[in-house]
PLY file of the C-alpha trace (Angstrom):
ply
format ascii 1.0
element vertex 433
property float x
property float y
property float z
element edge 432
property int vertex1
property int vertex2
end_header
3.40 -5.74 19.85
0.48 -4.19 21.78
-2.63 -6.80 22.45
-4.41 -6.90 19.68
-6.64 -4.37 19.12
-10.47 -4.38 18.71
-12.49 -4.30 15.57
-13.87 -0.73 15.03
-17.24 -0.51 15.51
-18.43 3.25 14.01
-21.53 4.66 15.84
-24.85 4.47 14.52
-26.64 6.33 12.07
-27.87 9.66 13.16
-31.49 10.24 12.34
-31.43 13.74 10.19
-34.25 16.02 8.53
-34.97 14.02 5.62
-36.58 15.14 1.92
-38.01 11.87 1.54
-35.34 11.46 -1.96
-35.71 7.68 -3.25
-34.12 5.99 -6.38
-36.14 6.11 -9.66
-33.23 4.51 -11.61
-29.60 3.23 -11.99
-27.56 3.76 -14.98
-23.55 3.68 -15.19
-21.19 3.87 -18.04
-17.30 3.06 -18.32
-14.78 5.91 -17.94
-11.08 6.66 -17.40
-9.15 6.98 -14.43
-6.54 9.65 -14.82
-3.39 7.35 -14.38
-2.59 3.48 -14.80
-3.08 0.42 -13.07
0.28 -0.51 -12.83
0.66 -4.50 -12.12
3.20 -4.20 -8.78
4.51 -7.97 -8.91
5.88 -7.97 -12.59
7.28 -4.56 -12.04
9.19 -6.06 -8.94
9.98 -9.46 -10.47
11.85 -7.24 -13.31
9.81 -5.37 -15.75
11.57 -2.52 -17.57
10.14 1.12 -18.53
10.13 1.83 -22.07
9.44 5.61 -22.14
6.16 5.80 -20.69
5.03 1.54 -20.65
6.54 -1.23 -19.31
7.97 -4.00 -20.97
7.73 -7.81 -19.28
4.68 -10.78 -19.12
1.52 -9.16 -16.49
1.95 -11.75 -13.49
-1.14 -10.28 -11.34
-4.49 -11.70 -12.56
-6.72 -9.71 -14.07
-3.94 -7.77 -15.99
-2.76 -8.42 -19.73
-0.02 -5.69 -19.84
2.05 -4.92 -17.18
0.57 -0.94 -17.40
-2.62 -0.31 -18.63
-4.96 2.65 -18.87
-6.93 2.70 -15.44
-10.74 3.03 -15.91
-13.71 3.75 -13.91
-17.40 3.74 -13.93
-19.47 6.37 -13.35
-22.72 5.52 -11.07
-26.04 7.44 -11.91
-29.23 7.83 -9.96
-31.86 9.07 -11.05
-33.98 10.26 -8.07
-38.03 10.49 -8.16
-37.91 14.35 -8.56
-35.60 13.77 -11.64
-32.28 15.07 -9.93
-29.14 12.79 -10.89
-26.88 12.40 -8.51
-23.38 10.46 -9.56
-20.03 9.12 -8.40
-17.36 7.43 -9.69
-16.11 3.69 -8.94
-12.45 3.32 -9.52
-9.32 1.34 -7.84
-5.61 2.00 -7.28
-2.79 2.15 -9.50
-1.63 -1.12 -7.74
-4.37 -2.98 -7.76
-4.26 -6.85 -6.89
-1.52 -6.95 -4.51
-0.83 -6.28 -0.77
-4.57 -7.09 0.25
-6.37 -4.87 -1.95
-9.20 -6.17 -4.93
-8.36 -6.92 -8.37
-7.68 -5.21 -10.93
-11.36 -3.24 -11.78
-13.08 -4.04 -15.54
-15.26 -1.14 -16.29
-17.18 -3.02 -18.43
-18.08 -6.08 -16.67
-18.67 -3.71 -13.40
-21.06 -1.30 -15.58
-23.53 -5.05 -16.90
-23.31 -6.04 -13.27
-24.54 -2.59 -11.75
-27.18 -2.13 -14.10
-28.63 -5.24 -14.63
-28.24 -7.12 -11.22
-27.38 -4.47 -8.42
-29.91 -1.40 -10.07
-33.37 -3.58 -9.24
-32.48 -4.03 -5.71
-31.49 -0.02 -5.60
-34.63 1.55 -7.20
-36.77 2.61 -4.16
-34.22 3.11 -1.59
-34.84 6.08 0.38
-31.29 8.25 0.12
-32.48 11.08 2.34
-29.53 9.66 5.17
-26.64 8.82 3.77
-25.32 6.58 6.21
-28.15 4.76 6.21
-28.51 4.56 2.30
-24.76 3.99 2.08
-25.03 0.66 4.76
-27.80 -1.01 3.09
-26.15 -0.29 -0.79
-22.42 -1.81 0.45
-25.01 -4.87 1.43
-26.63 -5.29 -1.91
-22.87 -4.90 -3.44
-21.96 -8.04 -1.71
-24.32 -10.04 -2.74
-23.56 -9.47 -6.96
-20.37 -11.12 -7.74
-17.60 -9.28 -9.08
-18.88 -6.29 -7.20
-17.03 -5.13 -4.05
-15.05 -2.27 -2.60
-14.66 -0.06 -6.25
-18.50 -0.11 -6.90
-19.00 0.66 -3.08
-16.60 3.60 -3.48
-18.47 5.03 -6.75
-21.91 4.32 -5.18
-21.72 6.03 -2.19
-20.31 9.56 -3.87
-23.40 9.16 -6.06
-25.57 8.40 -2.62
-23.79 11.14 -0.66
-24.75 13.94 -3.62
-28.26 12.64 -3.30
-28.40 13.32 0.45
-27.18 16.50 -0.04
-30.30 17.22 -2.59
-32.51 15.74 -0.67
-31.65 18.42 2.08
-31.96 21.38 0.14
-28.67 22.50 0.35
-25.86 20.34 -2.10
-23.47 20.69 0.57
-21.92 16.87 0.66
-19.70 18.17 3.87
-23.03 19.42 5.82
-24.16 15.97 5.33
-21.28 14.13 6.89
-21.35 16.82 9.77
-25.11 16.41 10.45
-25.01 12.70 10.49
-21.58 12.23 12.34
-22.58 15.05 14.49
-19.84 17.15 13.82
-19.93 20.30 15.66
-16.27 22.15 14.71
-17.21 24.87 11.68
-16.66 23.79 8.08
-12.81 24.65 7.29
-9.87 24.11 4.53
-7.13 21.70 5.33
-3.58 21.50 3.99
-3.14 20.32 0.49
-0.10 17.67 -0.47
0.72 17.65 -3.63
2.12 14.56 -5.32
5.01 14.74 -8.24
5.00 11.83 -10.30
8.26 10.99 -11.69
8.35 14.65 -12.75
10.26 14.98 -9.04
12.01 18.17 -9.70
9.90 20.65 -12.05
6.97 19.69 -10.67
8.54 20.95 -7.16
9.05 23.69 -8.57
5.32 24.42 -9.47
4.33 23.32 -5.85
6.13 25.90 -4.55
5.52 28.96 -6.37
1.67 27.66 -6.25
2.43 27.56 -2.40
1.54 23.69 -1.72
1.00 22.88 1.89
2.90 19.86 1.99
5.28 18.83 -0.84
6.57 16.61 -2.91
5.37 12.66 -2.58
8.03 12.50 -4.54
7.18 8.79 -6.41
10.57 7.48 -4.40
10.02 3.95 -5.90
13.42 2.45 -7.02
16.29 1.50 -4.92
18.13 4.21 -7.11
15.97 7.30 -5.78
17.43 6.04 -2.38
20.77 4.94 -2.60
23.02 3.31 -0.60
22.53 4.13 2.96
19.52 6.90 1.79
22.45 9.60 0.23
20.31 9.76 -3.00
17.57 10.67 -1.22
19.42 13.07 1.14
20.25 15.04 -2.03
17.29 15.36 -3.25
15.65 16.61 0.05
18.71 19.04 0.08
17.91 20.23 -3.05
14.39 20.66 -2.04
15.42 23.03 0.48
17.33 24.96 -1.23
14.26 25.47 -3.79
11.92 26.48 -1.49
14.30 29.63 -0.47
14.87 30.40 -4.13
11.17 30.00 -5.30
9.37 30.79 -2.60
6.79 33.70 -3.31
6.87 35.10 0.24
9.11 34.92 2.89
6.99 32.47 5.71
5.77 30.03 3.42
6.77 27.03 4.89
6.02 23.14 3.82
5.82 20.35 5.25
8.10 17.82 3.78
6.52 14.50 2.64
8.38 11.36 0.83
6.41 8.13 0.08
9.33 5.96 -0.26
7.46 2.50 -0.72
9.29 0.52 1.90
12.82 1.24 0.18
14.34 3.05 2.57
14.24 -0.14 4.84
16.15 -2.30 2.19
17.94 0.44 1.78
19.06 -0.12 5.81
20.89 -3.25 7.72
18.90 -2.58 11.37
15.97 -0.86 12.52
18.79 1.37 14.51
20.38 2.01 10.73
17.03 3.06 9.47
16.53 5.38 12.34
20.23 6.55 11.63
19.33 7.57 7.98
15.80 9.22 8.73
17.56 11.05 11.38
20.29 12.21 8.81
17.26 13.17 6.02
15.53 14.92 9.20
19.06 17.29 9.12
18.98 17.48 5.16
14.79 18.83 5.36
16.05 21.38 8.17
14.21 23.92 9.09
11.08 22.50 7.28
9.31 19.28 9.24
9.87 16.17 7.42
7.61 13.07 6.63
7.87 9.61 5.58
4.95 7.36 4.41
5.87 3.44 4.61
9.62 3.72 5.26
9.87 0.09 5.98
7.84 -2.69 4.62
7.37 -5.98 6.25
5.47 -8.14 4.66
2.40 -8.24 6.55
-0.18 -6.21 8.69
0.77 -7.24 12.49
4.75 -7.40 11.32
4.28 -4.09 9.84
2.37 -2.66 13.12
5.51 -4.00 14.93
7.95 -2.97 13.25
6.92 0.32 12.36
5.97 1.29 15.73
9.19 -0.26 17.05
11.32 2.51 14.31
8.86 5.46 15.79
10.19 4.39 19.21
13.60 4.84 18.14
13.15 7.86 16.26
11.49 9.57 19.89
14.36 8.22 21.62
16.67 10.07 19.73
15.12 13.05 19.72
13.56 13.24 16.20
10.31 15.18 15.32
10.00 13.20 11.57
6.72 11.65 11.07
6.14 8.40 10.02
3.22 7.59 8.04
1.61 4.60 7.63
0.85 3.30 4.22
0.97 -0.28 2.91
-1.13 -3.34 4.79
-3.56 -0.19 5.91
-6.36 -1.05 3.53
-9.35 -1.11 5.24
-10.97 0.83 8.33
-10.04 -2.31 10.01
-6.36 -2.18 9.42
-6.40 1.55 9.99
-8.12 1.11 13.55
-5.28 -1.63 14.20
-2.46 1.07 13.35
-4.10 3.49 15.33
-4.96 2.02 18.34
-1.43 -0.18 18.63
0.50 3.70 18.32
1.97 2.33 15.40
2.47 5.59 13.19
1.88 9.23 13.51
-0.34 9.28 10.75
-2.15 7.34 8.65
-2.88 7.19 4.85
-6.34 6.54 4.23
-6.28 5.07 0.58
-10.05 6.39 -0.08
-10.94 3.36 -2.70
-9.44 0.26 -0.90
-11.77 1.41 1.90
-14.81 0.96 -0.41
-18.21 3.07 0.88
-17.18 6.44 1.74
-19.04 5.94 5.42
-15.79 3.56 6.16
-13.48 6.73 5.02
-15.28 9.40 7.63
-15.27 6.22 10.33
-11.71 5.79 9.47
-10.85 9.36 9.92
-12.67 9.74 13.30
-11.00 6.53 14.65
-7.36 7.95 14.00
-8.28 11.25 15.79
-9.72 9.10 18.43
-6.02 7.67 19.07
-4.38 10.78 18.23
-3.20 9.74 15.13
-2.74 12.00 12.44
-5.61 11.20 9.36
-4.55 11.81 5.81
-7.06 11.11 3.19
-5.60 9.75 0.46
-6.26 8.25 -2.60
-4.59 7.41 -5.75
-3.21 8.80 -8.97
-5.37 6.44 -11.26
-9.32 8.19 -9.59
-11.19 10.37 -11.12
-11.90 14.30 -10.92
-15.38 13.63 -9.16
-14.30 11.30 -6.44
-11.54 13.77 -5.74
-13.81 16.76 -5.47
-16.34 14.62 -3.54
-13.39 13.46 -1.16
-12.99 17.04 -0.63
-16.58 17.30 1.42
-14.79 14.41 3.69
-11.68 16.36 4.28
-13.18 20.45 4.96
-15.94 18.15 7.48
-13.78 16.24 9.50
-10.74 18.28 9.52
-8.00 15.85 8.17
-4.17 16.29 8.74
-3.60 17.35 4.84
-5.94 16.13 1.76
-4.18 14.40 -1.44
-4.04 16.61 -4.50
-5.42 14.28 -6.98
-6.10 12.77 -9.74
-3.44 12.50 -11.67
0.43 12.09 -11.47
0.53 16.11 -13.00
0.32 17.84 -9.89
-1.37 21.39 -11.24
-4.42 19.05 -12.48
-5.19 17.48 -9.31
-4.50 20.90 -7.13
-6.71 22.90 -9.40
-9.19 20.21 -8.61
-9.34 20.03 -4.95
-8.12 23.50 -4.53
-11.38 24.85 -6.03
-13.82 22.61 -4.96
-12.56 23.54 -1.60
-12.77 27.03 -2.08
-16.47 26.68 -3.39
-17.86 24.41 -0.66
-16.75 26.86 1.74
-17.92 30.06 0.30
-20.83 28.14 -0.08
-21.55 27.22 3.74
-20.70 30.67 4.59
-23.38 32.21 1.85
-25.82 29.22 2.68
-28.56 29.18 5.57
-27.63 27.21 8.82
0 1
1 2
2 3
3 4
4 5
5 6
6 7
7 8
8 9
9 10
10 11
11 12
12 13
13 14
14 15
15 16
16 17
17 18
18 19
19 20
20 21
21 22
22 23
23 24
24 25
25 26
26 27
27 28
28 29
29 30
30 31
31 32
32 33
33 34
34 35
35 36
36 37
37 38
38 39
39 40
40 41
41 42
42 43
43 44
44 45
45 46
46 47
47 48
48 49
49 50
50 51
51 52
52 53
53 54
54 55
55 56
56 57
57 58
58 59
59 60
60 61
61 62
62 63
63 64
64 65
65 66
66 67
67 68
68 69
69 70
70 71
71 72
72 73
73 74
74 75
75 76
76 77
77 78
78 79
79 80
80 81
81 82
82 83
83 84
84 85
85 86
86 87
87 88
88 89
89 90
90 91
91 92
92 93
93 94
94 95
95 96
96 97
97 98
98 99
99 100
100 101
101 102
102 103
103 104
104 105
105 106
106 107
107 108
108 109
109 110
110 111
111 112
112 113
113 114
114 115
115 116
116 117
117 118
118 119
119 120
120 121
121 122
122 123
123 124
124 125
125 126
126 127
127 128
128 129
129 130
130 131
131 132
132 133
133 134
134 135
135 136
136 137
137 138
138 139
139 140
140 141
141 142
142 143
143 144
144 145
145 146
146 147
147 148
148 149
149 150
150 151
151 152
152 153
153 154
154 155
155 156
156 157
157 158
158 159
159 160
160 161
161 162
162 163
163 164
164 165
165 166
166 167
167 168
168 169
169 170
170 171
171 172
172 173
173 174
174 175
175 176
176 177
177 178
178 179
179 180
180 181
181 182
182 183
183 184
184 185
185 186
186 187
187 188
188 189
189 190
190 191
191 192
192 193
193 194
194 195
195 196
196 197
197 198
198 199
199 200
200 201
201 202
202 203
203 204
204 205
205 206
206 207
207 208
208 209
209 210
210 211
211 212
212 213
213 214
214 215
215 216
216 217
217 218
218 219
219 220
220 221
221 222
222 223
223 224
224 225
225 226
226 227
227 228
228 229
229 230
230 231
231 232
232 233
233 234
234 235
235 236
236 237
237 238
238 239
239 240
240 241
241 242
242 243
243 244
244 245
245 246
246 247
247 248
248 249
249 250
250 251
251 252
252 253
253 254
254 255
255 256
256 257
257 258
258 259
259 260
260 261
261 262
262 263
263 264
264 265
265 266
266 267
267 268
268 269
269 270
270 271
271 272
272 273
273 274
274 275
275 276
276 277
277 278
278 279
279 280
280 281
281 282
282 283
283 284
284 285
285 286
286 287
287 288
288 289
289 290
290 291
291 292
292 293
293 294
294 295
295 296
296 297
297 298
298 299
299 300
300 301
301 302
302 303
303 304
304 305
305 306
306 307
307 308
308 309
309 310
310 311
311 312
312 313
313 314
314 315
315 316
316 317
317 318
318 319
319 320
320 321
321 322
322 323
323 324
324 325
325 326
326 327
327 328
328 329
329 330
330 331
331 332
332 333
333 334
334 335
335 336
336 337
337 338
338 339
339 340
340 341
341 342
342 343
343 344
344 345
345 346
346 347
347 348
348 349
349 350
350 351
351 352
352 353
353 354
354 355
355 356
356 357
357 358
358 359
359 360
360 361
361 362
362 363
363 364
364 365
365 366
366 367
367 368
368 369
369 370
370 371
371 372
372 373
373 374
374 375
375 376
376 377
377 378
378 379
379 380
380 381
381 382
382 383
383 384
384 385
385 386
386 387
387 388
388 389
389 390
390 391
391 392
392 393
393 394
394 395
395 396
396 397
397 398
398 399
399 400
400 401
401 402
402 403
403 404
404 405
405 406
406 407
407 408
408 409
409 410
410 411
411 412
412 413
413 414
414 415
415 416
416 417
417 418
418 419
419 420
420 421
421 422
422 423
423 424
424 425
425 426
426 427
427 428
428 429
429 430
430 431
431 432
């Protein structure tokens, strides 16, 4: 392994014309994710679908089903000239495992905002969001039972109120004033992400012209196969969609399979691995292939080893697939240990296990910093308003492809960020400098 790498330390707040904005009020209220929070260990200890739940005992605390609805909490502040500016709080569909928080309660997080966190809030200038977004992720930790969810909720709200206090409502300006970002506004590729729908929602990603496609959900050993030949026929088949759907002649995807670690078990040496990714590289032919989290071993530093050791391989041999890092990246401190050890071409940044949204655009900056590819992620079980808000990130600090989300539907989640897209940039263009 490379020597260990340094904690990230992101540069300081940029001082930026301010409106002088501060906090009248704080007032939240539970809502829905658009997914599940799905509890990982009983599903791998043995729990069996049953159309669309899951049968079995919950074994991660915090759960009482092994599936239940995933919720959120929206985050409301009411600044002095009467604007509200919001975000939503949510977590991942696997929350409580592999490092990340528990399992969010909307309820419990909506009594603690408003009654303990709102008084130390009301008053806080939000005319900088960096600086508004430090001090509230302070505040969070000192309420217990708040953390990384409420951080992530908060600072959407904060970031919208930064972007009224400067006149324009353009949350992307904000990040490129205060990061000093000089490169223009621009749209990024969009991945869209299947669900368990693997083949007609393919279909729908390509006549709707996805940048990168499928996910693909590859989560049981079955998807893969014995030595990866289930998955080889699906990426085959993938292929040979794309030429018969394809509305014009160069569109051209890139090919992306989240394959949870399986295609490791799946493998009896790092050298076999590299064997079958090499053979799936030949199945995705002529379209550039992708695989988040091939491998999974068990913790951060083994999986920085190991997967950098498999992307040696792979260059050894030739290969162009990239492999994206997934699992035991949770925060911008794990990310900055991926990048800076070479460990993966890209990176998944999984927007609510990083918390504040300040940690996301650090994040993002570090990987391009080691010249490793950013993808701002997310999850399925988020809401429509952190995913349009995620957007601002994305078109600012020109990320390696942007998650279609929420959702597990695909056409929801690409209408979503599609459009917000579109108007943020129309926007900037029609906008004053």
């Amino acid at each position: 392994m490379n020597a260990p790498a340094q904690p990230h330390t992101a540069s300081p707040p940029v001082a930026v014309a301010t409106g002088g904005r501060t906090i009248r009020d704080v007032i939240a209220a539970p809502g829905l994710g658009a997914f599940f929070f799905d509890d990982q260990a009983a599903i791998k200890a043995g729990a069996t679908r049953d159309g669309a739940a899951y049968t079995g005992t919950a074994l991660t605390d915090g759960y009482r089903a092994v599936r239940e609805p995933s919720e959120s909490v929206s985050v409301m502040l009411v600044l002095d000239d009467g604007y509200v500016a919001h975000g939503d709080c949510a977590s991942v569909q696997y929350s409580g495992v592999g490092g990340r928080e528990p399992r969010m309660q909307a309820r419990a997080m909506v009594e603690a905002i408003e009654s303990e966190l709102a008084p130390a809030l009301r008053g806080l200038d939000v005319s900088s969001f960096r600086t508004a977004a430090v001090r509230a992720e302070q505040l969070i930790a000192e309420v217990p039972g708040l953390g990384r969810a409420t951080a992530y909720g908060l600072s959407q709200a904060l970031l919208d109120a930064a972007a009224h206090a400067a006149g324009h409502h353009l949350m992307a300006r904000v990040i490129q004033d205060e990061w000093q970002l000089t490169a223009p506004l621009a749209a990024v590729p969009v991945y869209g992400q299947s669900g368990e729908d693997r083949c007609d929602n393919v279909d729908k990603m390509i006549l709707k012209t996805a940048d990168v496609i499928p996910h693909g959900l590859i989560n049981t050993a079955e998807l893969v196969g014995p030595g990866g030949r289930e998955l080889e026929t699906y990426i085959s088949w993938i292929t040979r969609r794309i030429e018969a759907l394809r509305p014009r002649s160069d569109y051209a995807p890139a090919l992306h399979l989240d394959v949870y670690g399986l295609l490791g078990a799946a493998a009896e040496s790092l050298e076999d691995l590299a064997d079958i990714i090499i053979r799936l590289e030949a199945a995705a032919a002529p379209y550039p292939l992708r695989i988040e989290h091939p491998l999974d071993a068990g913790g951060r530093d083994a999986q920085i080893d190991q997967l950098g050791a498999l992307r040696k391989l792979l260059a050894e041999r030739g290969s162009m697939v990239r492999l994206i890092a997934d699992e035991w990246a949770n925060t911008a401190e794990d990310i900055h240990a991926f990048a800076a050890a070479g460990a993966a071409d890209m990176v998944q940044i999984k927007t609510p296990d990083l918390g504040s949204l300040h940690r996301t655009v650090d994040a993002i900056l570090d990987c391009k910093q080691h010249g490793v590819g950013p993808v701002l992620g997310g999850t399925c079980a988020e809401t429509d308003r952190s995913a349009r808000t995620c957007v601002h990130i994305g078109i600012a600090t020109g990320v390696v492809q942007m998650l279609a989300k929420p959702g597990m539907g695909f056409d929801e989640g690409y209408a979503i960020v599609r459009n917000e897209m579109h108007r943020a940039l129309r926007l900037d263009a029609a906008l004053p400098a």
